[in-house]
C-alpha positions in Angstrom: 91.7 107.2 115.8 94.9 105.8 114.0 98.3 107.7 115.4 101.2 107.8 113.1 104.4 107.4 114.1 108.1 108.4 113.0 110.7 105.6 113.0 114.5 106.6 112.4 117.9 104.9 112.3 116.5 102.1 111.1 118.6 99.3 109.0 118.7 99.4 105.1 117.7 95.8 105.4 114.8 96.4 107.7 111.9 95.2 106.0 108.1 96.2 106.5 107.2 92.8 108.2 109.6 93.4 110.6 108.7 97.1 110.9 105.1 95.5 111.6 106.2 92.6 113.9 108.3 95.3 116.5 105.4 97.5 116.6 102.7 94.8 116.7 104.0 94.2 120.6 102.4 97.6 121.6 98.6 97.0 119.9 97.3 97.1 116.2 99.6 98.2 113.5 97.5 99.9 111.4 100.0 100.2 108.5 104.3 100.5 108.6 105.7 101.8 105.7 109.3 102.3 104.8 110.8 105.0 102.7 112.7 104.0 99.4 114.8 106.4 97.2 112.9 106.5 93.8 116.1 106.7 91.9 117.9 103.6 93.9 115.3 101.9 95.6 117.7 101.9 98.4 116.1 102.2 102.1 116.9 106.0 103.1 116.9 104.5 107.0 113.0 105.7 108.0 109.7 104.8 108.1 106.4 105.4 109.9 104.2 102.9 111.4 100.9 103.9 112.2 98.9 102.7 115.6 94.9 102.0 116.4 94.9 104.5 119.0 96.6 107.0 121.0 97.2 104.5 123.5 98.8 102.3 121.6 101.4 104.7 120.2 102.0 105.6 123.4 102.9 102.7 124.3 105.1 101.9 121.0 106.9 105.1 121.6 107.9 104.2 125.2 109.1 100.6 124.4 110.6 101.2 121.1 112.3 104.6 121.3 116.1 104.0 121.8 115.8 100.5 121.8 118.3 98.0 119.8 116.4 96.9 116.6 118.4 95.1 113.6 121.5 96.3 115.0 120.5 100.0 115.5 119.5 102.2 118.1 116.5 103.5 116.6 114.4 106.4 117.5 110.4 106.9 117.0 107.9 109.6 118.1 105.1 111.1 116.6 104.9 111.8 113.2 104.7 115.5 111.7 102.7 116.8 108.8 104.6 117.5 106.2 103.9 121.2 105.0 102.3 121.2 101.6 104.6 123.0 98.8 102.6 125.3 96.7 103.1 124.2 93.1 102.0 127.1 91.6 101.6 127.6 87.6 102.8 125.1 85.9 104.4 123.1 89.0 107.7 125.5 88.1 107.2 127.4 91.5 105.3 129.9 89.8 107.4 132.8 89.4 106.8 135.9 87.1 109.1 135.0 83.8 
């Protein structure tokens, strides 16, 4: 089973390829996917990069986290789930008006 990973401090010039090609060391790179500001399209400096298996995300976490990458010390581990936000009515929050 895939294992996603957090990548921060990265480079605005970091690029999904080379996202792909650090990770692609430690096993299968599932997928790496950098984050862009919808309103700039700027990098906002993270990503995630998801492995074939827990094995290989260990392995990508122990020989990528702190390392020099692009000019940056970055730092990975696991990914989170984000918590859901509860729309509500309307997608306004749903309070009583």
């Amino acid at each position: 089973m895939a294992k996603k990973l957090y990548v921060g401090n990265l480079s605005y010039n970091t690029s999904e390829d080379g996202l792909r090609n650090l990770f692609s060391e430690f096993g299968n790179v599932a997928s790496a996917k950098i984050i862009f500001d919808r309103e700039t399209g700027n990098s906002k400096g993270f990503g995630f990069v998801e492995m074939g298996t827990d094995e290989e995300a260990s392995a990508a976490i122990n020989g990528t986290n702190g390392r020099e990458f692009e000019g940056r010390q970055i730092r990975v581990n696991e990914a989170m789930d984000k918590p859901r936000r509860d729309r509500g009515a309307g997608g306004y929050g749903g309070g009583n008006w």
